[in-house]
Backbone bond lengths (Angstrom), bond angles and torsions (degrees), N, CA, C in turn:
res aa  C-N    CA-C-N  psi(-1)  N-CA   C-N-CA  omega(-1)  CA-C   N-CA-C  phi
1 X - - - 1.441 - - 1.520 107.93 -
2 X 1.298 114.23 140.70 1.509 111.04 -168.42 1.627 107.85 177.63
3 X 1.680 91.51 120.32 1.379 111.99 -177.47 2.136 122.01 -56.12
4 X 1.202 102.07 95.06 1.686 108.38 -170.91 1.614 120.82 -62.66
5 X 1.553 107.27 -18.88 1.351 108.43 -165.77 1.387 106.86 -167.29
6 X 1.049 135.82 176.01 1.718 151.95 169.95 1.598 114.89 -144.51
7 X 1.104 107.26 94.50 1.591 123.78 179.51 1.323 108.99 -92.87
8 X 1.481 119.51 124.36 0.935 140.39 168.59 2.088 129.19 -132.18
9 X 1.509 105.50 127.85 1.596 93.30 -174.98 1.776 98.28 -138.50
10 X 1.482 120.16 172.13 1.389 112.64 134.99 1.008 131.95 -163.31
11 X 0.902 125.54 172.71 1.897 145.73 -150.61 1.628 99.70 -13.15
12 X 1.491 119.92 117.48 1.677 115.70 141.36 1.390 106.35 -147.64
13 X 1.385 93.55 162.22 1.731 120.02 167.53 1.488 121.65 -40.20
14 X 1.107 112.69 138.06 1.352 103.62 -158.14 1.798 91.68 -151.42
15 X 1.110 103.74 122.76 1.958 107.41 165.75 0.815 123.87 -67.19
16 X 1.739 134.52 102.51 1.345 123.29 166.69 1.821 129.80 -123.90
17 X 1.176 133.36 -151.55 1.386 100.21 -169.65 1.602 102.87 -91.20
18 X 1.352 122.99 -24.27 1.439 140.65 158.43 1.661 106.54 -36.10
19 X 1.311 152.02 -45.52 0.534 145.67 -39.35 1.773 156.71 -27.37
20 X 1.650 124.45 -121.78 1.565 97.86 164.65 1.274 123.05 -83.83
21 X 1.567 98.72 170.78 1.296 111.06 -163.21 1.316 132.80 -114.59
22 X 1.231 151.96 40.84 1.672 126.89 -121.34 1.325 116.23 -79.21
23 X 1.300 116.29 126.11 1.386 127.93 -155.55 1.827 114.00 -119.41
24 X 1.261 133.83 152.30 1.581 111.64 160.51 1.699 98.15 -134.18
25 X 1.118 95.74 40.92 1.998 105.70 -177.39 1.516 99.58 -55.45
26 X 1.846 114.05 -54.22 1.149 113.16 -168.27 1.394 121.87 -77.15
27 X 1.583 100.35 104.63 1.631 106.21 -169.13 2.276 92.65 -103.16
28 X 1.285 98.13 163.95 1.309 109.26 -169.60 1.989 94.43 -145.91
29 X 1.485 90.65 140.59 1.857 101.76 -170.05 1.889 95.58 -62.44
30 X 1.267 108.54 165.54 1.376 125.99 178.31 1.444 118.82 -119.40
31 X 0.855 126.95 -179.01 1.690 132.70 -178.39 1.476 109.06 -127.52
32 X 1.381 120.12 149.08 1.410 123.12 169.58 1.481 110.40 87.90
33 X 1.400 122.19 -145.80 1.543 149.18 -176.60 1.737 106.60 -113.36
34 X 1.428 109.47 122.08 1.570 91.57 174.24 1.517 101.29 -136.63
35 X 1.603 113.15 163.48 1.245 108.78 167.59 0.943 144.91 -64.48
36 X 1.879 134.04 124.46 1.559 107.58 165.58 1.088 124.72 -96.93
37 X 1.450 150.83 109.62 1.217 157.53 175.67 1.220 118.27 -87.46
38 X 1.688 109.79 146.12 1.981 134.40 -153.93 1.946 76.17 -41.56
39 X 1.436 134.28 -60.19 1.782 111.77 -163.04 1.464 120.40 -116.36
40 X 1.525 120.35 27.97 1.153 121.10 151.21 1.358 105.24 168.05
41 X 1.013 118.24 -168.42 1.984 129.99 -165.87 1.876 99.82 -103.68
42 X 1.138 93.73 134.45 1.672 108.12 177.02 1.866 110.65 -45.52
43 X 1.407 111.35 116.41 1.661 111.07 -171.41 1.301 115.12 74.03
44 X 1.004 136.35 35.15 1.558 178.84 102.43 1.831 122.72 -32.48
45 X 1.095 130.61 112.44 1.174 127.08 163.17 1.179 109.57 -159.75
46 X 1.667 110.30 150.34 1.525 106.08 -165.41 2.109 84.19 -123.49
47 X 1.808 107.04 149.67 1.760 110.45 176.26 0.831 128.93 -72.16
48 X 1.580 105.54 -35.16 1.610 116.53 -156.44 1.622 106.30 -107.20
49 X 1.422 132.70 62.10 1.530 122.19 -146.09 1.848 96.58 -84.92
50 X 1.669 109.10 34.46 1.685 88.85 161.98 1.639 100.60 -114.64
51 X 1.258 126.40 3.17 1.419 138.62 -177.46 1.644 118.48 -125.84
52 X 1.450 104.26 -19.14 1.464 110.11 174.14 1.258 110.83 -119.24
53 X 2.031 126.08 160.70 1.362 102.57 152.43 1.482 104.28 85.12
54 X 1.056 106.91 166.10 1.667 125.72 -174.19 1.143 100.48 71.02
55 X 2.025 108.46 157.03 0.997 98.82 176.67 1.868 169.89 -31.56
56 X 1.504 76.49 -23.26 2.048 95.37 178.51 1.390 96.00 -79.62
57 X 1.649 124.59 -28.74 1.751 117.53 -167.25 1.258 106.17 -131.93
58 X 1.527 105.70 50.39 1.818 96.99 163.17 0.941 114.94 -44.38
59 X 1.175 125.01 -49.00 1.910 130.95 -139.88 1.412 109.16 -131.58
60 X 1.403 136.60 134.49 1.503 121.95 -164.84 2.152 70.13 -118.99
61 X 1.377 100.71 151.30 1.763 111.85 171.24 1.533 85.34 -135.33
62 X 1.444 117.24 149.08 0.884 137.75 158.30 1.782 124.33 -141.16
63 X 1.194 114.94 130.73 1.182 117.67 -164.98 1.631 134.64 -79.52
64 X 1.405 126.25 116.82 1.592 121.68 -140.78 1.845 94.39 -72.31
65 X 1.227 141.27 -0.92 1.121 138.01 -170.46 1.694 99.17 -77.33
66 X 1.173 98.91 -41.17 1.923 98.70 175.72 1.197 127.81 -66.46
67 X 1.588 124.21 -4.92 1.002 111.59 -161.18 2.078 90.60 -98.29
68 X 0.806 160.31 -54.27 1.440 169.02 -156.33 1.931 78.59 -49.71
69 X 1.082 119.46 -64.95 1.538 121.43 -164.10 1.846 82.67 -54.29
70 X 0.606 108.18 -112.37 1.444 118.56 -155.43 1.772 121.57 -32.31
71 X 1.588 102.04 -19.88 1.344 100.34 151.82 1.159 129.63 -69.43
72 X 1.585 129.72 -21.62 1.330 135.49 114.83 1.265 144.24 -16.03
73 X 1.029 114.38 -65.02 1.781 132.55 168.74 1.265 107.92 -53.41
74 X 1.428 111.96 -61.34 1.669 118.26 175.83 1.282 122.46 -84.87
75 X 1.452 115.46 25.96 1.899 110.61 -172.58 1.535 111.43 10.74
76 X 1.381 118.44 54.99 1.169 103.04 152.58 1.524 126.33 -112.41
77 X 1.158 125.71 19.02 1.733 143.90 -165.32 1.177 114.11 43.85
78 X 1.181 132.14 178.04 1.621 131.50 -170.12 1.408 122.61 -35.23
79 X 1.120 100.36 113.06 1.713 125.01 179.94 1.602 100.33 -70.85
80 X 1.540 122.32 148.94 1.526 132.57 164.78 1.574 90.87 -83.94
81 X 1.547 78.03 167.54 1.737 98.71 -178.57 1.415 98.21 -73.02
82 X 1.442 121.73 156.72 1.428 112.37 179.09 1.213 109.35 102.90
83 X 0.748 113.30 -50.18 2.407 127.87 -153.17 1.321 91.24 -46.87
84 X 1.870 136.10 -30.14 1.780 111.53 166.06 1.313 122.16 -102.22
85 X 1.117 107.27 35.71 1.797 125.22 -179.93 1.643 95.09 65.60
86 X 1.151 131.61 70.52 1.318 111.66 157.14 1.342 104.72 -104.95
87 X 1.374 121.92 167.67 1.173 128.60 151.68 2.060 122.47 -74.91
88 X 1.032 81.88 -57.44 1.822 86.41 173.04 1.380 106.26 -110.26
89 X 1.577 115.42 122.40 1.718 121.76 173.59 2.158 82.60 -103.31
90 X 0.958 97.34 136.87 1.595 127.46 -174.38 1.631 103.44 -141.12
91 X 1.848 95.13 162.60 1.644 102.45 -161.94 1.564 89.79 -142.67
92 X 1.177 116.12 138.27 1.490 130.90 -177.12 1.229 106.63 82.65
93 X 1.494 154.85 9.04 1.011 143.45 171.70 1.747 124.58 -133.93
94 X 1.862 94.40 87.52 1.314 106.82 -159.11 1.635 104.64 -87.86
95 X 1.706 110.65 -161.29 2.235 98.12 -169.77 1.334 72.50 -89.83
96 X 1.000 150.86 -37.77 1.720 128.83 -134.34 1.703 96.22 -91.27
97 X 1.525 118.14 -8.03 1.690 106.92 169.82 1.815 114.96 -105.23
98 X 1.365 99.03 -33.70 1.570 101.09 173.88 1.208 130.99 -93.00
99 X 1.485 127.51 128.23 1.353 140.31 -150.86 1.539 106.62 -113.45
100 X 1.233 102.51 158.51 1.703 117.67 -165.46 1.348 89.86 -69.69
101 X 1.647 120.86 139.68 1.476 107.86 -159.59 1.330 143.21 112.83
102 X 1.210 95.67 -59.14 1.799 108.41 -176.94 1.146 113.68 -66.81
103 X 1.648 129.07 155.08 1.232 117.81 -169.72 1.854 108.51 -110.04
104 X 0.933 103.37 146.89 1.991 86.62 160.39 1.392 101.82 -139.96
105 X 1.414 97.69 121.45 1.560 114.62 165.31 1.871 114.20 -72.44
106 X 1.283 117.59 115.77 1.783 119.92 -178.40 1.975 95.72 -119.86
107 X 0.871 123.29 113.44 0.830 138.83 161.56 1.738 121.14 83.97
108 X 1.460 135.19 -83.48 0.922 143.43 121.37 1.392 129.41 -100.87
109 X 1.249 114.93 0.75 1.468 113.35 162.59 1.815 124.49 -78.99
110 X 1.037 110.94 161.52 1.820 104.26 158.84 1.342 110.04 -131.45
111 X 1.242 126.24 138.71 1.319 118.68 148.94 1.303 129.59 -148.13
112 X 1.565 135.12 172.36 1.027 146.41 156.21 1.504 159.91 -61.74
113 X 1.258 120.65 111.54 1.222 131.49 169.72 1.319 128.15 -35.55
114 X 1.334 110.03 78.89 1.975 109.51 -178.02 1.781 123.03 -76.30
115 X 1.715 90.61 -44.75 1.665 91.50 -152.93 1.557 96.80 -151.08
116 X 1.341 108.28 162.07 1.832 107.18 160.58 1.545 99.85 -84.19
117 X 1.412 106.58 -176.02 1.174 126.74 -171.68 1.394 97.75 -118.79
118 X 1.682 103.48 122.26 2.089 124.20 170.62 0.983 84.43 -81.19
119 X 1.264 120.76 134.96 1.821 121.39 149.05 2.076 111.90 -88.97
120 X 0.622 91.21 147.27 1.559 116.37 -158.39 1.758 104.16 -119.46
121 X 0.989 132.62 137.56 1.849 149.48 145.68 1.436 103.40 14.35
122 X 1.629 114.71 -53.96 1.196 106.22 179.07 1.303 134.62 -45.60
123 X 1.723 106.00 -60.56 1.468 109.36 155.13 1.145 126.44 -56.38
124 X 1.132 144.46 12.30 1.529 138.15 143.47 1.463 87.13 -71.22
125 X 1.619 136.54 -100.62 0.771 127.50 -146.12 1.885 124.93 -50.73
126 X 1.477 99.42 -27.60 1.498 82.18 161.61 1.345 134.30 -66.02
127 X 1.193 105.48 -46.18 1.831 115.11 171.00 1.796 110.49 -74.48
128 X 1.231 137.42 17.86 1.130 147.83 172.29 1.532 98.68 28.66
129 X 1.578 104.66 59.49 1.085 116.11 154.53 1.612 126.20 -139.54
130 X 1.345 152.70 103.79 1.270 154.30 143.43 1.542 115.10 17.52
131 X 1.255 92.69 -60.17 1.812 101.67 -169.76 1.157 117.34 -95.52
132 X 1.957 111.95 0.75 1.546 92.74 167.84 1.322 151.62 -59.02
133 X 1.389 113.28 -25.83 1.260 144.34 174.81 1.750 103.74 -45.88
134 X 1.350 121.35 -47.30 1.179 134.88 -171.88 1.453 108.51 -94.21
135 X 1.479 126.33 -27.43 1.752 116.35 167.97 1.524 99.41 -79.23
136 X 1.115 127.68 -34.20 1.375 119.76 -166.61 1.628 112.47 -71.86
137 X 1.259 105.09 -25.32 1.657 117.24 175.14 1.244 95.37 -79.73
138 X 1.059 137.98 -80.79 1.444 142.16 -160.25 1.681 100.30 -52.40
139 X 1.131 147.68 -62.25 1.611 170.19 149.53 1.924 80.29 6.60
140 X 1.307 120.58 -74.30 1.621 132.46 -146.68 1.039 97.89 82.39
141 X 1.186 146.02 36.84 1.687 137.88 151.09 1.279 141.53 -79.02
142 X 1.420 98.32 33.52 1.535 125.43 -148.94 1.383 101.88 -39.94
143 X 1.420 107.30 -63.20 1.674 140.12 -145.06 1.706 102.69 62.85
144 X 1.563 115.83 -148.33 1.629 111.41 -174.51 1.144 119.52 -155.55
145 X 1.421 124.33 178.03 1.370 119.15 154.72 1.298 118.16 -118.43
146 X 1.333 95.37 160.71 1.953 112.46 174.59 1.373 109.92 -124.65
147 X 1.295 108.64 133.72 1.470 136.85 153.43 1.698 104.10 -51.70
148 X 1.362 125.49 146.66 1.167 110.94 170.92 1.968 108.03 -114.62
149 X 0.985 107.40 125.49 1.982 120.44 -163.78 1.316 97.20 -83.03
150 X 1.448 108.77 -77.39 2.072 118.24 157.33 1.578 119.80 -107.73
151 X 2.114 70.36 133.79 1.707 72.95 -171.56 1.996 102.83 -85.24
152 X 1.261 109.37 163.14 1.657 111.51 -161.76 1.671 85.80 -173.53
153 X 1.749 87.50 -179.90 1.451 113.55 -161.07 1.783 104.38 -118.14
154 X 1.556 115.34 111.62 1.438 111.30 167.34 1.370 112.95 -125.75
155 X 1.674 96.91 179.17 1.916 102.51 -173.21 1.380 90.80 -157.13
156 X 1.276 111.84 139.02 1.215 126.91 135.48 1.725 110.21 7.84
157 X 1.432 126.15 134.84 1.396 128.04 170.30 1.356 93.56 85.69
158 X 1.180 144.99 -46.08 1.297 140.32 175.28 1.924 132.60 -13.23
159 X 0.804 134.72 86.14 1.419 129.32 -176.16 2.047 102.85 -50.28
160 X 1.556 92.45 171.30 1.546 109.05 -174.63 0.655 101.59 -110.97
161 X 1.187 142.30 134.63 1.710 134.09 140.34 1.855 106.49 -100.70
162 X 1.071 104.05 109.48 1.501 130.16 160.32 1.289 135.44 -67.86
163 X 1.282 112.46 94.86 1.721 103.96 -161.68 1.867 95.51 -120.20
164 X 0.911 107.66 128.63 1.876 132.95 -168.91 1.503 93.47 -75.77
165 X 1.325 104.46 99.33 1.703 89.88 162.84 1.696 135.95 -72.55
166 X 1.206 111.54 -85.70 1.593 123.92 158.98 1.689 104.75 -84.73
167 X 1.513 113.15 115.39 1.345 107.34 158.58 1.222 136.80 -78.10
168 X 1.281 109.69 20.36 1.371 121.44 -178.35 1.714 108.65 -113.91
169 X 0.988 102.30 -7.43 1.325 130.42 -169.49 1.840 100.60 -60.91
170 X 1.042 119.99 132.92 1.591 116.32 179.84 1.832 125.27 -68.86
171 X 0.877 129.12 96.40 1.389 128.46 -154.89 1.958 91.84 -59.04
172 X 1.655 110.66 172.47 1.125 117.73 -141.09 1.772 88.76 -91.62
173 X 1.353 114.50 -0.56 1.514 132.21 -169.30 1.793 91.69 -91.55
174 X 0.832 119.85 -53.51 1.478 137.27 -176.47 1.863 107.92 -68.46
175 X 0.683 131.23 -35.93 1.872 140.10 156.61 1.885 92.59 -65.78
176 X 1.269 109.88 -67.90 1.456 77.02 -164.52 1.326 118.41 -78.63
177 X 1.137 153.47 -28.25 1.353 148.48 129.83 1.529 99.66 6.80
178 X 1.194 110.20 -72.03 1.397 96.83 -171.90 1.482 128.15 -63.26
179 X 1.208 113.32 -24.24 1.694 138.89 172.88 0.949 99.20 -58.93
180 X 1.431 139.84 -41.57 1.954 144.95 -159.76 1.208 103.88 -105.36
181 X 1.246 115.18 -19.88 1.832 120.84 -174.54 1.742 123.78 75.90
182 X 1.701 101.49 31.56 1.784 119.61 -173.12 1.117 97.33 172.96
183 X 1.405 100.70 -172.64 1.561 119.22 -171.07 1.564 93.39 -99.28
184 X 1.765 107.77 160.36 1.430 118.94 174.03 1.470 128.08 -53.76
185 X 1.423 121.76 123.37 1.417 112.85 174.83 1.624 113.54 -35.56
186 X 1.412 120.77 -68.36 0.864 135.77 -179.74 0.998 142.03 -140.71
187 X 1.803 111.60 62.80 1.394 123.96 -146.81 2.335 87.94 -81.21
188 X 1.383 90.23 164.60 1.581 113.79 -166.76 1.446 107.34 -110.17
């Protein structure tokens, strides 16, 4: 398990058919060691703070195994790190193994596993597509968020340490299942 990137963006104007929008979906990888703090990562900001953000969603992780599928799905060829607003794109840690709960320590920080990720309008407009909102739900490609427990310093290259809290605990595959009302078409 091992942290691939550190995405960070914030808030701008954005054209949509609603009209604008202010968005900080579009996160872009970072360089070095950065902070994570108790409500988000240093150069970090989320717009909408009654749907993003706050404590339960400091940190959006999303998992690099999804992205090959959906560069597929979306013929658009290799996606940058970032391209679904996460903050941390990570490798080995998909919804169907990590549970609401569990902790992963990345660097000197630790934090927590709260929730899957709803995709929302934004991701349409980032992926300049309409219907993303609805493949990405249906997909199970949630990825997640974390609470942050200790705040600490990570980077890119970073290993995971994965620690299982309650095993009874509903993995983050199992919340959204229930959010969609079934199991994933074709979760990855």
């Amino acid at each position: 398990m091992k942290l691939l990137s550190v995405n960070v963006g914030t808030p701008r104007a954005v054209a949509a058919a609603r009209g604008t929008v202010l968005t900080a979906i579009w996160k872009t990888p970072v360089t070095g060691r950065v902070a994570v703090r108790r409500l988000n990562i240093d150069g970090d900001r989320q717009a909408d703070l009654t749907v993003h953000g706050g404590e339960r969603k400091a940190v959006y992780a999303y998992p690099s195994e999804h992205y090959p599928p959906w560069e597929v799905e979306l013929g658009t060829g290799p996606l940058p790190w970032g391209a679904f607003g996460e903050n941390l794109t990570v490798s080995g840690l998909l919804e169907t193994v990590v549970r609401i709960g569990d902790r992963l320590g990345i660097g000197t920080a630790i934090l927590e596993v709260t929730q899957p990720r709803l995709p929302c309008g934004k991701l349409a407009l980032r992926c300049d597509r309409p219907d993303m909102p609805r493949l990405f739900l249906r997909s199970g490609r949630s990825g997640f968020y974390l609470s942050v427990v200790r705040e600490g310093e990570i980077g890119a290259g970073d290993g995971i340490r994965h620690e299982t809290g309650n095993v009874r605990a509903p993995s983050v595959a199992d919340i959204l299942d229930d959010a969609r009302g079934g199991p994933a078409k074709e979760a990855s």
